[in-house]
Residue frames as qw, qx, qy, qz and C-alpha x, y, z in Angstrom:
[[0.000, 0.890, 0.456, 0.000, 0.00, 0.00, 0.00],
 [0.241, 0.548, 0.075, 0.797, 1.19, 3.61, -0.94],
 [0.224, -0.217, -0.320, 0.895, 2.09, 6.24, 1.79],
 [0.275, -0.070, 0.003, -0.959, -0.79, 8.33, 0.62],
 [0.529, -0.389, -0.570, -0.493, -3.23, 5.74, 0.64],
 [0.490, -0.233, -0.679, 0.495, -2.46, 4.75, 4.28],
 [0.026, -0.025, 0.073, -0.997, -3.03, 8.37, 4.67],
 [0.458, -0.082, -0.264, -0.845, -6.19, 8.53, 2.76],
 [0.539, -0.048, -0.831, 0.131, -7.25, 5.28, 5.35],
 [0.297, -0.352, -0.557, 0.691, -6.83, 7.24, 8.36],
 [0.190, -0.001, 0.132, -0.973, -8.98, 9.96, 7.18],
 [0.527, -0.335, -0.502, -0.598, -11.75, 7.87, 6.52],
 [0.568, -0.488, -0.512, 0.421, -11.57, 6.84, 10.26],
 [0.158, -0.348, -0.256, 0.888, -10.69, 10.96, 11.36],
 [0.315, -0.154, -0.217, -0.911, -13.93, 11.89, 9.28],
 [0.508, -0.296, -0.803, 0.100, -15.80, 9.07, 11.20],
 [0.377, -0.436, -0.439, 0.689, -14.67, 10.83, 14.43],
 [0.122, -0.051, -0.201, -0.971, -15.73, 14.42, 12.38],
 [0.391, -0.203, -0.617, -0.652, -19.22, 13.04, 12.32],
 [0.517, -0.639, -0.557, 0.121, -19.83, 11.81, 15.83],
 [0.298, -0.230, -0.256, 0.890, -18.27, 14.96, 17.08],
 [0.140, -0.080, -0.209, -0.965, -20.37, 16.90, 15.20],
 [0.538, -0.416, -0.639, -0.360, -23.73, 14.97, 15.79],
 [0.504, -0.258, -0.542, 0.621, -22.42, 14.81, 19.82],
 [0.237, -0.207, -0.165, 0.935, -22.19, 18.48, 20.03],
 [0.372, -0.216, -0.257, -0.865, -25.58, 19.74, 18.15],
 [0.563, -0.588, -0.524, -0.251, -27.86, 17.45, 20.16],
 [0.235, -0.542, -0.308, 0.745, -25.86, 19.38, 23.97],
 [0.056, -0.027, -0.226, -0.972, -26.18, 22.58, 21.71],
 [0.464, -0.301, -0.594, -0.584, -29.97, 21.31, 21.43],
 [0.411, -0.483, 0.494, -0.595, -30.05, 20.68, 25.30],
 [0.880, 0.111, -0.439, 0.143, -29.39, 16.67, 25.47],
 [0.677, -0.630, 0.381, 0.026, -27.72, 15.83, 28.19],
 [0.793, 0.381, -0.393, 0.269, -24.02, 14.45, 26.49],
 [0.676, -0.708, 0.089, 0.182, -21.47, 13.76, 29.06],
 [0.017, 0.852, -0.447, -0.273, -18.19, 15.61, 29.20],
 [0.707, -0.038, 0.684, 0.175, -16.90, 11.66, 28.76],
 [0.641, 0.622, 0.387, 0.229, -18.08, 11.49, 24.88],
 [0.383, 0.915, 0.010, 0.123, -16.05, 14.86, 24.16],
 [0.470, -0.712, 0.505, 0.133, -13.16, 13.85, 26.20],
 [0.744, 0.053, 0.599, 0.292, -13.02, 10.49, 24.30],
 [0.542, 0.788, 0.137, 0.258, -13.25, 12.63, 20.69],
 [0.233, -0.946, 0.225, -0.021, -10.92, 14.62, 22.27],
 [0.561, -0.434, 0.678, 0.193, -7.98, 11.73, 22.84],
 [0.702, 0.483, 0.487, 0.191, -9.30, 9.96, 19.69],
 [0.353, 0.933, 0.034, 0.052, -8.02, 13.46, 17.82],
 [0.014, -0.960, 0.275, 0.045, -5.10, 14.18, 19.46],
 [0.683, -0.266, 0.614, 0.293, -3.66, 10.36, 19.61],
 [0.625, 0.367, 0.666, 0.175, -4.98, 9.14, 16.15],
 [0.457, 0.811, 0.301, 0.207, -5.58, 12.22, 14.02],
 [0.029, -0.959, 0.255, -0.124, -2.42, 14.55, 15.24],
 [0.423, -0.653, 0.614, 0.129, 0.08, 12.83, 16.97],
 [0.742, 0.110, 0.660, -0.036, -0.24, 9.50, 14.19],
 [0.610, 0.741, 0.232, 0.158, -1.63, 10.89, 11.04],
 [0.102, 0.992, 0.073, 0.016, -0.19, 14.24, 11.44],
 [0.558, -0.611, 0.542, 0.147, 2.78, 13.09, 12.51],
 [0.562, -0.197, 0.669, 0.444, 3.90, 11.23, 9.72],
 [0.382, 0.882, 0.144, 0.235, 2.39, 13.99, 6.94],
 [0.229, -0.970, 0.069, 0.048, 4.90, 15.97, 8.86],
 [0.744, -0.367, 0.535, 0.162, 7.72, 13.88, 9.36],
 [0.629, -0.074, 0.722, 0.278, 7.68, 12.21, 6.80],
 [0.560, 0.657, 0.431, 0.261, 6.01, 12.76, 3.74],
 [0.249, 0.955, -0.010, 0.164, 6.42, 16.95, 3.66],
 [0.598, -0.536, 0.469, 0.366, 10.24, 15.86, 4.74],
 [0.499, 0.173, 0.678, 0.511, 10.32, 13.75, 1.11],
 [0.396, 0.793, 0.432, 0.165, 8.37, 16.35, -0.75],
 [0.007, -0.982, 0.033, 0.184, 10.56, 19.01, 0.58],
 [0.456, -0.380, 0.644, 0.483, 13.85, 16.86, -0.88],
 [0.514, 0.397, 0.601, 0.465, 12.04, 16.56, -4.03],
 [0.179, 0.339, 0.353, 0.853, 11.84, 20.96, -4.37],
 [0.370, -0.739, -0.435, -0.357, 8.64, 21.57, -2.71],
 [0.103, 0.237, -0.516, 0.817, 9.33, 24.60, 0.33],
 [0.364, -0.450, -0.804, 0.135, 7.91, 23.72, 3.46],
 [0.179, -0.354, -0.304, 0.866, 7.52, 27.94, 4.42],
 [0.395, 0.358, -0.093, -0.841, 5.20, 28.54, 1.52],
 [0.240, 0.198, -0.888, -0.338, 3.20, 26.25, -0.82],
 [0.767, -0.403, -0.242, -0.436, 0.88, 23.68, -0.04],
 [0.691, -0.140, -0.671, 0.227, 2.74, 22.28, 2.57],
 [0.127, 0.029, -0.383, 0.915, 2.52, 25.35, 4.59],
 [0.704, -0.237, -0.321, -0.587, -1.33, 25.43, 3.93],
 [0.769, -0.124, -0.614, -0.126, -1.08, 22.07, 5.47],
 [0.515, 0.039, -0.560, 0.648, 1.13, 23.05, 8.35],
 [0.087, -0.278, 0.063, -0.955, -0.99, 26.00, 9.16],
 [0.721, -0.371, -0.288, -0.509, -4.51, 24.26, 9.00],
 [0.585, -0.002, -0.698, 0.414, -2.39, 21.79, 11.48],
 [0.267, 0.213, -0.307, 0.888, -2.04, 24.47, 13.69],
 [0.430, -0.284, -0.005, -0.857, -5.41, 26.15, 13.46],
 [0.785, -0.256, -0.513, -0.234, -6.99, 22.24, 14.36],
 [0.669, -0.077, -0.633, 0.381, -4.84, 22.25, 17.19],
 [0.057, 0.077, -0.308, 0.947, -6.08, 25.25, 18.69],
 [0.583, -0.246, -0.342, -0.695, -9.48, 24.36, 18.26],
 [0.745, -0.113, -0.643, 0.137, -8.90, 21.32, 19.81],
 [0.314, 0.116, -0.439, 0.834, -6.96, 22.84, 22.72],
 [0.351, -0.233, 0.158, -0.893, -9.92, 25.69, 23.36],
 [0.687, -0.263, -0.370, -0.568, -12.76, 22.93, 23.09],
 [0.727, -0.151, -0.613, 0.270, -10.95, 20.79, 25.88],
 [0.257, 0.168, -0.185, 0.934, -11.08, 23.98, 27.95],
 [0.639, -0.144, -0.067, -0.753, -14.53, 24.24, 27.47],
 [0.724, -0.194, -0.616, -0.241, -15.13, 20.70, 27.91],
 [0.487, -0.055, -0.670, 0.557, -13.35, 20.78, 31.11],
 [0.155, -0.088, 0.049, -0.983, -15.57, 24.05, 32.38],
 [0.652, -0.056, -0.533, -0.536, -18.76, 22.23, 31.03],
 [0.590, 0.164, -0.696, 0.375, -17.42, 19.31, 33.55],
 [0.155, 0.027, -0.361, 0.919, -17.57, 21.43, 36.36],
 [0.137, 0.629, 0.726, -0.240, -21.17, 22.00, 35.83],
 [0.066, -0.503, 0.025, 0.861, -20.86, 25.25, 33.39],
 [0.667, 0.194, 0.715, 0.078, -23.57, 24.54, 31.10],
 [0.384, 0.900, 0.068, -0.195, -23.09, 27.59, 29.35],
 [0.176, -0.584, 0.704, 0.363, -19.23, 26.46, 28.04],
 [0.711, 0.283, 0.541, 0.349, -21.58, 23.87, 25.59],
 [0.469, 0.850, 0.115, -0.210, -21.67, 27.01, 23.35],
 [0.178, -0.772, 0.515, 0.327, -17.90, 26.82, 23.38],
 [0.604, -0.214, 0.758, 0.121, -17.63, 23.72, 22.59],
 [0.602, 0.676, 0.419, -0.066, -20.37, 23.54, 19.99],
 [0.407, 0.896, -0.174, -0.035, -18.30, 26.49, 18.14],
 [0.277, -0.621, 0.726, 0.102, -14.82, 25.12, 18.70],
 [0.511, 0.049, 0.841, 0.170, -15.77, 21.32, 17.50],
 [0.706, 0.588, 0.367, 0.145, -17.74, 22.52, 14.23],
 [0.151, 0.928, -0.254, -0.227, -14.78, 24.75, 13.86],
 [0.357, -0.488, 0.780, 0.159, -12.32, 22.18, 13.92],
 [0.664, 0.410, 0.624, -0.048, -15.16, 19.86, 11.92],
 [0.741, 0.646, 0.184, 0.009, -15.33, 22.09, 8.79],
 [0.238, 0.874, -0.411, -0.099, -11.72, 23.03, 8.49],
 [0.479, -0.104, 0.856, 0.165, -10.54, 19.03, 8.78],
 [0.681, 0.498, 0.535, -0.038, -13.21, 18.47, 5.98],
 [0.435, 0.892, -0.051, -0.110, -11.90, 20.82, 3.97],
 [0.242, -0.595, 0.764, 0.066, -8.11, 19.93, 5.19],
 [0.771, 0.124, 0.625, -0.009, -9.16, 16.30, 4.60],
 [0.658, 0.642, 0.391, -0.037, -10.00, 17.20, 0.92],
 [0.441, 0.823, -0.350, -0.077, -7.19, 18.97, -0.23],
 [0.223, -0.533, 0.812, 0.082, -4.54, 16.64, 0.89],
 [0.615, 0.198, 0.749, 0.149, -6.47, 13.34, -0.58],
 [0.568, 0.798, 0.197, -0.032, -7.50, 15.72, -4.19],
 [0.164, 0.977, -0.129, -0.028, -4.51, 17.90, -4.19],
 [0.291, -0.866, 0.403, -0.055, -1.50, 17.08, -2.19],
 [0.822, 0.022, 0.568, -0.019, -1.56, 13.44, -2.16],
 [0.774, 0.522, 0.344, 0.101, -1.65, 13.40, -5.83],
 [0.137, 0.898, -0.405, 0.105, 1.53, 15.91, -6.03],
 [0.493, -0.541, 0.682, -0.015, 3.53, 13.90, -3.58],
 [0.810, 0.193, 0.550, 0.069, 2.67, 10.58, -6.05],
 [0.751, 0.629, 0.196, -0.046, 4.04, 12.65, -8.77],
 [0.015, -0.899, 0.406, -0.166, 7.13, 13.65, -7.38],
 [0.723, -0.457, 0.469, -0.219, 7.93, 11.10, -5.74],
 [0.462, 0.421, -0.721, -0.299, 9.97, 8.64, -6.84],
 [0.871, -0.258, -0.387, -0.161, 9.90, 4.72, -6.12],
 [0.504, -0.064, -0.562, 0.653, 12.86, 4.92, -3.78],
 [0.219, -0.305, 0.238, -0.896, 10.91, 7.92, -2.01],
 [0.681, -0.336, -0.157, -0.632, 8.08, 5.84, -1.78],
 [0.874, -0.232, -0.425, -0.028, 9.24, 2.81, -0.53],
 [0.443, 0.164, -0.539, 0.697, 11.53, 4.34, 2.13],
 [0.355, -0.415, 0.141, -0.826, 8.54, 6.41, 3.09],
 [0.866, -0.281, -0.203, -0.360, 6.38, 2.64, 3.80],
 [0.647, -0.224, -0.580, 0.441, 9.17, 1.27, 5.84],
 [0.178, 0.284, -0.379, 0.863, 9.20, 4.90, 7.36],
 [0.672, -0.371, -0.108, -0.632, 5.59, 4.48, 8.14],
 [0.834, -0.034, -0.550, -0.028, 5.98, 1.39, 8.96],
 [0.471, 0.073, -0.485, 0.733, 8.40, 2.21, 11.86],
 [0.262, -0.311, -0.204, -0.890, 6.28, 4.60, 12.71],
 [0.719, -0.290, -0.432, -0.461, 3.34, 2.19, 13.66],
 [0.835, -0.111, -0.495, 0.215, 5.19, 0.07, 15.12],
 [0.360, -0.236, -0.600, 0.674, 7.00, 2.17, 18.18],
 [0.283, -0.289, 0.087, -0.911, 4.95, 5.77, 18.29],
 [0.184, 0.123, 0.674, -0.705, 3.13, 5.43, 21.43],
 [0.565, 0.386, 0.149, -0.714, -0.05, 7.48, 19.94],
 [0.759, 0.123, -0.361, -0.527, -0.20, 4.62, 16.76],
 [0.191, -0.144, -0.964, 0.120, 0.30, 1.16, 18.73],
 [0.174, 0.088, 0.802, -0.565, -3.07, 2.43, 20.15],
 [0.319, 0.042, -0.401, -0.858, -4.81, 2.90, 16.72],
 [0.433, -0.224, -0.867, -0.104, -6.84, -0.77, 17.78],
 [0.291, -0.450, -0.561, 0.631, -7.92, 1.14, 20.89],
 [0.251, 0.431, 0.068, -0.864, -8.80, 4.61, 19.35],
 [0.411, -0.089, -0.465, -0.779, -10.76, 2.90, 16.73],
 [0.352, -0.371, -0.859, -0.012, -12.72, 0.46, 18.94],
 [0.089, 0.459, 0.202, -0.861, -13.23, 4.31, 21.04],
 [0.281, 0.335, -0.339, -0.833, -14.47, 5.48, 17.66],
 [0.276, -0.186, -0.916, -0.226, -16.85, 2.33, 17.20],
 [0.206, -0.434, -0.811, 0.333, -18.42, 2.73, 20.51],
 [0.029, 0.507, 0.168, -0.845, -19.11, 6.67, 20.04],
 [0.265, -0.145, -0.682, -0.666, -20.55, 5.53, 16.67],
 [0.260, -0.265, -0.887, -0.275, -22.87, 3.44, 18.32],
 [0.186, -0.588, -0.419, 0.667, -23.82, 5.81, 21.23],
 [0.189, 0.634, 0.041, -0.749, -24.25, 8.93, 18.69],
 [0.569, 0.322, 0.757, 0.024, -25.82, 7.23, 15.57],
 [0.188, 0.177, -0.112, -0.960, -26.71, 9.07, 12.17]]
């Protein structure tokens, strides 16, 4: 399997998690009772699986090999990519702020949340979509076959010791159960 598809794998599992977050949060926004629990778990599920995992080896790795093959990592799309990074992690960051507030009994921090998690919702979707339309398909043309296949043992390494992906069997079987708890 190709370094971008592996990629383009894990987003269909970090748009999964985009979808029960977003259902989660409009039925509290709607007064529902959701416990802080369900936005904690989306919460870890993001920052192991989608950030420290994914993101981590877009970072690392790939925009490493794209920037040996010409491509500058200070402008371009890979700065696009590095940026939206950024902005998701601040979303993230505030909404666990709120969630923790919320916790506490502050039921007026769901509004945070609500606006933090569909903030973070449509700029992944949109993040999501240029890297599997746009980026993806650059890297595959640049790339040569020694890039690629140094990248899948780099993944590969990867899997195997990072902390945040030996627990990918754990954050999806999280991301199963928050299916089945926040249905569409």
């Amino acid at each position: 399997m190709k370094p971008t598809d592996i990629l383009k794998q894990e987003h269909r599992n970090i748009e999964r998690m985009l979808d029960v977050l977003e259902r989660s949060v409009t039925r509290a926004q709607s007064g529902e009772e959701v416990q802080p629990q369900v936005f904690r778990d989306a919460i870890r599920f993001i920052q192991l699986y989608a950030d420290r995992c994914h993101h981590g080896k877009e970072e690392d790795l790939l925009f490493s090999a794209m920037e040996q093959r010409g491509f500058p990592r200070e402008a371009g799309p890979i700065a696009v990519m590095l940026f939206e990074h950024d902005q998701g992690r601040a979303h993230i960051r505030s909404m666990g702020e709120a969630v923790e507030r919320y916790a506490q009994g502050d039921r007026g921090a769901i509004g945070d949340i609500h606006n933090h998690a569909l903030g973070f919702v449509g700029l992944l979707r949109q993040h999501i979509q240029k890297e599997d339309h746009v980026l993806f398909p650059m890297a595959e043309h640049h790339l040569d076959r020694s890039d690629l296949e140094r990248l899948e043992k780099e993944f590969a390494e990867v899997e195997s010791s990072s902390e945040s992906c030996s627990l990918k069997h754990e954050l999806i079987a999280l991301l199963t159960r928050l299916e089945t708890q926040f249905p569409s």
